[in-house]
C-alpha positions as a Markdown table, in Angstrom:
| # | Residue | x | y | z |
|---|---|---|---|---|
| 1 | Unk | 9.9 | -68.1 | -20.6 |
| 2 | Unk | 10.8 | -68.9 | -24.0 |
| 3 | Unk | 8.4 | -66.4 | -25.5 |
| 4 | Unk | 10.3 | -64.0 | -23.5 |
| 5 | Unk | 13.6 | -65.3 | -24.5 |
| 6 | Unk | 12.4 | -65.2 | -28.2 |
| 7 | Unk | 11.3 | -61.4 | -27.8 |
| 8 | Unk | 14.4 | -60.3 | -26.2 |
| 9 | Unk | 16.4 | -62.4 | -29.3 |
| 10 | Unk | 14.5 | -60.2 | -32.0 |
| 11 | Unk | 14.7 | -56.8 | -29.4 |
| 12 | Unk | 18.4 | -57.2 | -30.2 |
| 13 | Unk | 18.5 | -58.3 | -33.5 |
| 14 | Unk | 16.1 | -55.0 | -34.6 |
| 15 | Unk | 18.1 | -52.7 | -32.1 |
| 16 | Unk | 21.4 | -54.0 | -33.9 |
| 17 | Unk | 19.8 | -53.5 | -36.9 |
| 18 | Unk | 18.0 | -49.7 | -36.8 |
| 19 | Unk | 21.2 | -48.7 | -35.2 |
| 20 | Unk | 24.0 | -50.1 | -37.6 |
| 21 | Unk | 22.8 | -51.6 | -40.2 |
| 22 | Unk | 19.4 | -48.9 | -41.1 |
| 23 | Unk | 19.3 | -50.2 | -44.9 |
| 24 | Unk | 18.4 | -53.5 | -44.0 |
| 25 | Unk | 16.4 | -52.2 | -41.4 |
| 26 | Unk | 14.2 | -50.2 | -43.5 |
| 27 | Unk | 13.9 | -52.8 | -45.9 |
| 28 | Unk | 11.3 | -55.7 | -45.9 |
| 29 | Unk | 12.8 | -58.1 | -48.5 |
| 30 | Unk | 15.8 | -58.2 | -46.1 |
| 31 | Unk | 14.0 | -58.5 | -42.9 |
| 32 | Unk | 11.6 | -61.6 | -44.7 |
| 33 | Unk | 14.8 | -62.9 | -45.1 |
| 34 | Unk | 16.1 | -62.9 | -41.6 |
| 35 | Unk | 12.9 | -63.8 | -40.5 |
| 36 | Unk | 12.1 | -67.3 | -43.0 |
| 37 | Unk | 15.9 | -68.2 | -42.6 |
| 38 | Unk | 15.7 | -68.1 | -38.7 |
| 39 | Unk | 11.9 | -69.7 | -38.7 |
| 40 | Unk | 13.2 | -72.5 | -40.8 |
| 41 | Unk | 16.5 | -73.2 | -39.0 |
| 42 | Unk | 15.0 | -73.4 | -35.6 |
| 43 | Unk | 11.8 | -75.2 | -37.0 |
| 44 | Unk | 14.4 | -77.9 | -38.8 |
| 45 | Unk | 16.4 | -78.1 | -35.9 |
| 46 | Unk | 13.7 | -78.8 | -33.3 |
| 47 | Unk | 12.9 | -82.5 | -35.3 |
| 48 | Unk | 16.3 | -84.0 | -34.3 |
| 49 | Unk | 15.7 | -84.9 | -30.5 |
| 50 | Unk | 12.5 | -86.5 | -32.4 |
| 51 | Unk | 14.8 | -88.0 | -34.8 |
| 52 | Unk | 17.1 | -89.5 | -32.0 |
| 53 | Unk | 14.1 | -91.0 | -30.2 |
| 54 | Unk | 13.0 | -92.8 | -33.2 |
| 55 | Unk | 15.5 | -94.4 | -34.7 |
| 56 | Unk | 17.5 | -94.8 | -31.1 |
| 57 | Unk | 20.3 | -93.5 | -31.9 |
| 58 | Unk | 21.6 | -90.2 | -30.7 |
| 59 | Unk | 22.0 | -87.5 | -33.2 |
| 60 | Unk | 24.1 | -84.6 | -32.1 |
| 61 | Unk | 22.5 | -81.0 | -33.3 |
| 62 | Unk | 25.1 | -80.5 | -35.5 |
| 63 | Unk | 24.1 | -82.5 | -38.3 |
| 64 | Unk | 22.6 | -79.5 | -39.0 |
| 65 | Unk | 24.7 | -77.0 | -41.3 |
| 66 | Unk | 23.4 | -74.0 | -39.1 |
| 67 | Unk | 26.9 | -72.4 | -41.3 |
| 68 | Unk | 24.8 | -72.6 | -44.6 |
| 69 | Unk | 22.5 | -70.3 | -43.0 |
| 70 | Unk | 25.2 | -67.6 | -42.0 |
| 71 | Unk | 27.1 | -67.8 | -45.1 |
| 72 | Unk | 23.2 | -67.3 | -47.1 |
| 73 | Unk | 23.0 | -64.4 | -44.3 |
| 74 | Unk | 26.9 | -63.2 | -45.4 |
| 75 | Unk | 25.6 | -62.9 | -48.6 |
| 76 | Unk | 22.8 | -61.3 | -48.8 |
| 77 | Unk | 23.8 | -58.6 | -45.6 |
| 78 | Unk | 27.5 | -58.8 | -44.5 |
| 79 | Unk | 29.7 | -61.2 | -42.1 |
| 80 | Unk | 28.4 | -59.1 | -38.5 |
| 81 | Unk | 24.7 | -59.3 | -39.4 |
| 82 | Unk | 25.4 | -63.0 | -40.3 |
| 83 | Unk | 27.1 | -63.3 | -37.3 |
| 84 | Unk | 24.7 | -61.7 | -34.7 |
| 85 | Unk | 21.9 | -63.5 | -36.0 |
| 86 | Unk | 23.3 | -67.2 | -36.4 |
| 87 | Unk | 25.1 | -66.9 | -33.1 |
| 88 | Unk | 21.2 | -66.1 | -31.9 |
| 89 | Unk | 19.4 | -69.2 | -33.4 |
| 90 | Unk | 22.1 | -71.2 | -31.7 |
| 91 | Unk | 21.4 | -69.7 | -28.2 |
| 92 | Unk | 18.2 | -69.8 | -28.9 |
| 93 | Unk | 17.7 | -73.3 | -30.1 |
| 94 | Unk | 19.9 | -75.0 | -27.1 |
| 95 | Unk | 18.2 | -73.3 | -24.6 |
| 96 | Unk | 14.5 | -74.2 | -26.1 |
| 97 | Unk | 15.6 | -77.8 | -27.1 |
| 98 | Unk | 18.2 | -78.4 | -24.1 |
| 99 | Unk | 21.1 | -79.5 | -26.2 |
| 100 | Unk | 24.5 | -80.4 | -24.4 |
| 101 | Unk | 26.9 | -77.7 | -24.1 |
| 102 | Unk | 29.3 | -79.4 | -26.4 |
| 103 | Unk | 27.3 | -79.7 | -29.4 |
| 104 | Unk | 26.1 | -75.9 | -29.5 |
| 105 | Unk | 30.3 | -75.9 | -29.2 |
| 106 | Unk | 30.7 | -77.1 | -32.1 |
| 107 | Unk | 28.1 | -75.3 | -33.6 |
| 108 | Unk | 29.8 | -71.7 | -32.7 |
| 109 | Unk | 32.8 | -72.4 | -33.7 |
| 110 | Unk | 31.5 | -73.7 | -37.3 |
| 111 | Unk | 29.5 | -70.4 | -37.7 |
| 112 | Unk | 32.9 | -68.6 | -36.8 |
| 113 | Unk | 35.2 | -70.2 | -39.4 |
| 114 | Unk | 32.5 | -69.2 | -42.3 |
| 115 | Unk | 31.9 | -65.9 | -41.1 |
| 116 | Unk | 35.5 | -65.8 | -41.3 |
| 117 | Unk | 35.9 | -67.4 | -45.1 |
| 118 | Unk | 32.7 | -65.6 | -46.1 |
| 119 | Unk | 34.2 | -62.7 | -45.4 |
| 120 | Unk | 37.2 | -63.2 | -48.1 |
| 121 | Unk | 34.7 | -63.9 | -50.7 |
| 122 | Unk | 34.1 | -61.1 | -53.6 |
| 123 | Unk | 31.7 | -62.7 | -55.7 |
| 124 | Unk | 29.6 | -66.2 | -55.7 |
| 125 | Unk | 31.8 | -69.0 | -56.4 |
| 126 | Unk | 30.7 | -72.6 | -56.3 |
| 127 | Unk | 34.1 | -73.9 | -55.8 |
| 128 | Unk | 34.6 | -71.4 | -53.1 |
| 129 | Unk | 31.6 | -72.3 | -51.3 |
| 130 | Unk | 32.8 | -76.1 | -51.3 |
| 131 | Unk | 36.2 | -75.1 | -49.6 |
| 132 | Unk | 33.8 | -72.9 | -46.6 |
| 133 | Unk | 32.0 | -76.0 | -46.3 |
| 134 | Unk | 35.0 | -78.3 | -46.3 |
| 135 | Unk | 36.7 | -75.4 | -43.5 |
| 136 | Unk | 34.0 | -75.9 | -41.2 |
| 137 | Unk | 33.3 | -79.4 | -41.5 |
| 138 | Unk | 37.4 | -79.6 | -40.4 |
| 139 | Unk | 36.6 | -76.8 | -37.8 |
| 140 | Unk | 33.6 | -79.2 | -36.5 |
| 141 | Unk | 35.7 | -82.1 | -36.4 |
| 142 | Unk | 38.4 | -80.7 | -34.5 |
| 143 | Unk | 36.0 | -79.1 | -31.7 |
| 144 | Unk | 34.3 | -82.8 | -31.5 |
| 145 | Unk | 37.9 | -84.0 | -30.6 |
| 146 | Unk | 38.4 | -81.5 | -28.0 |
| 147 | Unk | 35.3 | -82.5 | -26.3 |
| 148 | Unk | 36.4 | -86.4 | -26.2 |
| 149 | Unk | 39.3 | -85.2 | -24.9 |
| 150 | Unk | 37.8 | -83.2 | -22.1 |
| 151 | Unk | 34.9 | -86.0 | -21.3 |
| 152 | Unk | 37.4 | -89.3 | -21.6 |
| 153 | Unk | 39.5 | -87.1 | -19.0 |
| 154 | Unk | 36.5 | -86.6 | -17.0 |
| 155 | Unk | 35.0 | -90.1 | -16.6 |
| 156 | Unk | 36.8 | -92.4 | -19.5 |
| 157 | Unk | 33.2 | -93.5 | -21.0 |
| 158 | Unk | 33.7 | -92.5 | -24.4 |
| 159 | Unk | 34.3 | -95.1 | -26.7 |
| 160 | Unk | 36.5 | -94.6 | -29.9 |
| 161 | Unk | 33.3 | -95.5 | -32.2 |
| 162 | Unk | 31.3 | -92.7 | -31.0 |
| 163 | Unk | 34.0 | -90.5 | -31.2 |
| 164 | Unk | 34.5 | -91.5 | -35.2 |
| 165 | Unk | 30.9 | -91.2 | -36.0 |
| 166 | Unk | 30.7 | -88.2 | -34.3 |
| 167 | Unk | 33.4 | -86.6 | -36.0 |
| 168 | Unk | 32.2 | -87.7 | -39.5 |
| 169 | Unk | 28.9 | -86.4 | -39.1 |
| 170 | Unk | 31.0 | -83.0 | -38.1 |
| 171 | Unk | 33.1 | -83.1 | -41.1 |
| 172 | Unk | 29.2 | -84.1 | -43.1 |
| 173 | Unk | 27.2 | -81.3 | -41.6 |
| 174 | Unk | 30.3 | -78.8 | -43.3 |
| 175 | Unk | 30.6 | -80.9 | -46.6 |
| 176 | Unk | 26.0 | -80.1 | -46.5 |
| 177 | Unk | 26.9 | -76.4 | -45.6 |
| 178 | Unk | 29.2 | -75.9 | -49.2 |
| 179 | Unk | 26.8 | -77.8 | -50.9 |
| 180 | Unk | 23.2 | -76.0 | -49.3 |
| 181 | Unk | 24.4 | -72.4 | -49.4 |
| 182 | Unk | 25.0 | -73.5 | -53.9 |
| 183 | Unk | 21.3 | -74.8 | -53.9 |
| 184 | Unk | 19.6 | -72.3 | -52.3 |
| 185 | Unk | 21.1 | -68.8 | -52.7 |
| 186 | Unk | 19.9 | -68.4 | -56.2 |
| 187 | Unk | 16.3 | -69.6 | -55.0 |
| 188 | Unk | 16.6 | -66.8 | -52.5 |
| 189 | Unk | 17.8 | -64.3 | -54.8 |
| 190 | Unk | 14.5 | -65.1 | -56.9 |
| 191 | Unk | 12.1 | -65.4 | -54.5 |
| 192 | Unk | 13.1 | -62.0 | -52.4 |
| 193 | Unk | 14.3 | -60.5 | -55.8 |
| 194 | Unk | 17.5 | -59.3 | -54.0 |
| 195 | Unk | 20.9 | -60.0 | -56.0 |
C-alpha cells in the first residue's frame, strides 16, 4: 500500500511536471533535486516517532521545518512546484507514519505562508529568509492554538503546559526554517551547479 501510494505521489509530481513545468522536466539537475530533498525530508521525518519513544516525551512532527524545504524548492523552481511537492511529502509522510491530523495541520499551513513570502522574494536575502522563517513559525503557532481550542472544547484534557511547549516548538521549527534554507541553498547551488 504505501509503495503504491509512493508511485502514485511521483505519477503526479512527473505529470505536473512534463505538462507545466517541461524545463525542469527535461532536466536532471532539477529532478536530483526534487528527488534528494524529498528522500531526505521524509527519511528525517520518519526518526521522530523513534525520537518520542526514547526519550518519552512526545514530539509533534513539526519540529521539523518541512517550510525550509519548499522555500529551497521556491528557489531553485518557483512557488507551485514548491508547493505541489511539499504539500506531497506531507501527505505522504502522515499517512506512512500515522501522524495526528493536527500536526500535518500545522504543517500545511506553514508550507502555505512561505510559499506565500517566497513568492515576494527577487533575489537571496539572508534577512529576508529570517523574516519567512519568523512568518511561519507565527503561522505554526497560531494553528497549534486553534487546535487547543478545538480539543479543550472537545474533552477539556489539555493542559496549559503542553499547549506552551507545543507552541514554542511551532514558533522553533519556523525560527530552523529562516535559518536552514541560509545554510543549505548555497551548498545546493554547488553541488547541482544550478544558481
Amino acid at each position: 500500500g504505501t509503495f503504491c501510494f509512493v508511485i502514485i505521489a511521483v505519477y503526479i509530481v512527473w505529470y505536473y511536471l512534463s505538462r507545466y513545468e517541461p524545463k525542469i522536466a527535461s532536466s536532471p539537475r532539477y529532478l536530483a533535486l526534487l528527488s534528494a530533498l524529498t528522500i531526505i525530508s521524509i527519511g528525517l521525518i520518519r526518526f521522530i516517532p523513534d525520537l518520542s519513544r526514547s526519550y518519552q516525551w512526545d514530539i509533534p512532527v513539526y519540529i521539523f521545518p518541512i517550510a525550509a524545504i519548499t522555500l529551497i524548492i521556491s528557489f531553485f523552481t518557483n512557488a507551485r512546484v514548491s508547493l505541489l511537492v511539499t504539500s506531497l511529502i506531507i501527505l505522504l509522510s502522515g499517512v506512512i507514519f500515522h501522524f495526528p491530523i493536527e500536526d500535518i495541520a500545522v504543517l500545511v499551513i506553514g508550507i502555505i505562508v512561505a510559499v506565500f513570502k517566497s513568492s515576494k522574494l527577487t533575489y537571496y536575502k539572508d534577512s529576508y529568509l529570517i523574516e519567512c522563517g519568523l512568518a511561519v513559525g507565527l503561522a505554526q503557532v497560531i494553528v497549534v492554538l486553534c487546535n487547543y481550542l478545538i480539543l479543550n472544547s472537545a474533552d477539556g484534557n489539555t493542559e496549559m503546559y503542553d499547549l506552551l511547549r507545543e507552541s514554542l516548538l511551532a514558533f522553533m521549527s519556523g525560527f530552523l526554517t529562516g535559518a536552514l534554507t541560509i545554510a543549505a541553498t548555497p551548498h545546493l547551488e554547488a553541488f547541482f551547479n544550478i544558481i
